[in-house]
C-alpha positions in Angstrom: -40.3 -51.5 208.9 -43.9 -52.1 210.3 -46.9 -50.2 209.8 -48.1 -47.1 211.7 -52.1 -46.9 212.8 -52.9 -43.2 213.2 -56.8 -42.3 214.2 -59.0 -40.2 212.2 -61.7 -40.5 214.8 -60.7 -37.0 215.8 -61.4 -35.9 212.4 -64.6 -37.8 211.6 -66.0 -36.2 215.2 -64.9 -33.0 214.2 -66.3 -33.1 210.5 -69.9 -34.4 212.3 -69.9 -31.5 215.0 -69.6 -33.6 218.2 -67.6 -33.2 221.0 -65.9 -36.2 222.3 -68.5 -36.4 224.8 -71.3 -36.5 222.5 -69.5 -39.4 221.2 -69.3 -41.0 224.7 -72.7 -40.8 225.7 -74.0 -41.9 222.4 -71.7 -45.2 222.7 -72.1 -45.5 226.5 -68.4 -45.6 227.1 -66.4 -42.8 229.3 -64.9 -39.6 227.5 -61.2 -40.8 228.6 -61.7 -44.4 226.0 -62.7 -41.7 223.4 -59.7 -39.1 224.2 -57.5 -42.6 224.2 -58.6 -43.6 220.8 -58.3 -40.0 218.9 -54.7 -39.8 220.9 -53.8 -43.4 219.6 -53.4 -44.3 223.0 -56.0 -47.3 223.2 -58.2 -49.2 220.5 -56.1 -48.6 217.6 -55.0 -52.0 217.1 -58.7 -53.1 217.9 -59.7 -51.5 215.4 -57.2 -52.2 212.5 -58.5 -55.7 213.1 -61.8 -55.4 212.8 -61.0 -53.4 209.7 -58.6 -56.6 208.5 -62.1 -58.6 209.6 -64.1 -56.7 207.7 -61.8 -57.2 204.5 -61.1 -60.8 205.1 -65.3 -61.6 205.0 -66.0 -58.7 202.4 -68.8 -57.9 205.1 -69.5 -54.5 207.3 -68.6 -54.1 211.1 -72.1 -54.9 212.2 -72.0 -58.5 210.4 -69.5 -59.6 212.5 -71.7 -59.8 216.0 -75.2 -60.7 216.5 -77.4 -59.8 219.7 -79.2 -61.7 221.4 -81.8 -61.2 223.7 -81.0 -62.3 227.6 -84.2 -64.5 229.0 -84.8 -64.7 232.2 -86.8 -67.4 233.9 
């Protein structure tokens, strides 16, 4: 039998106070991606990896991506 992914994002928003608007404007994403991800609708997986990332490197989320500023000439 395989493993089942069920979000806590729900809960984490919840516990801070937010509604999942507040959580879309703060990531600049629509309320519908946030409604997906608390309903396990979309992201799950995505996220499960990034936790299996995380583990594999023993590092945080934000080690994984750099930014870089865009020059333009």
């Amino acid at each position: 039998m395989g493993e089942i992914y069920v979000s806590r994002i729900a809960k984490l928003r919840e516990a801070k106070n937010m509604t999942q608007r507040q959580v879309a404007e703060s990531l600049g994403c629509d309320v519908s991606t946030v409604r997906n991800w608390e309903k396990n609708r979309d992201g799950v997986k995505m996220f499960v990896r990034v936790a299996k990332l995380c583990k594999l490197f023993d590092c945080d989320p934000s080690e994984l991506y750099e930014v870089v500023d865009l020059v333009e000439d």
